[in-house]
C-alpha positions, 0 to 999 in steps of 0.5 A: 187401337194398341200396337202390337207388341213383337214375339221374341222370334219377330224381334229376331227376325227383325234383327237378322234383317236389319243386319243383313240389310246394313252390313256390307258382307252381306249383301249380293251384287247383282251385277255378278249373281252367279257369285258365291254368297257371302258368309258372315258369322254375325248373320249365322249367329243371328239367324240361328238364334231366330230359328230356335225362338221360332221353333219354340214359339211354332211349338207351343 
């Protein structure tokens, strides 16, 4: 059996994960989920970036 290799929009998607998962901006507190959600550029731009590889790959 051979792996799978990853769309361009899955390793973006991975990409905005890992992020949002490592970057402390990021993350919620659970403790006060009525909170505003943080922004962070970095993950817009990851985000946006995904959206577009995927709409393309929806697309095809």
């Amino acid at each position: 059996m051979t792996p799978r290799t990853l769309t361009p929009a899955e390793e973006a998607f991975v990409a905005l994960a890992d992020h949002c998962i490592e970057c402390p901006g990021c993350k919620v507190d659970l403790d006060r989920p009525d909170d505003e959600i943080p922004e962070c550029p970095t993950a817009e731009a990851l985000y946006r970036a995904w959206f577009i590889l995927w709409r393309k790959e929806v697309r095809r």
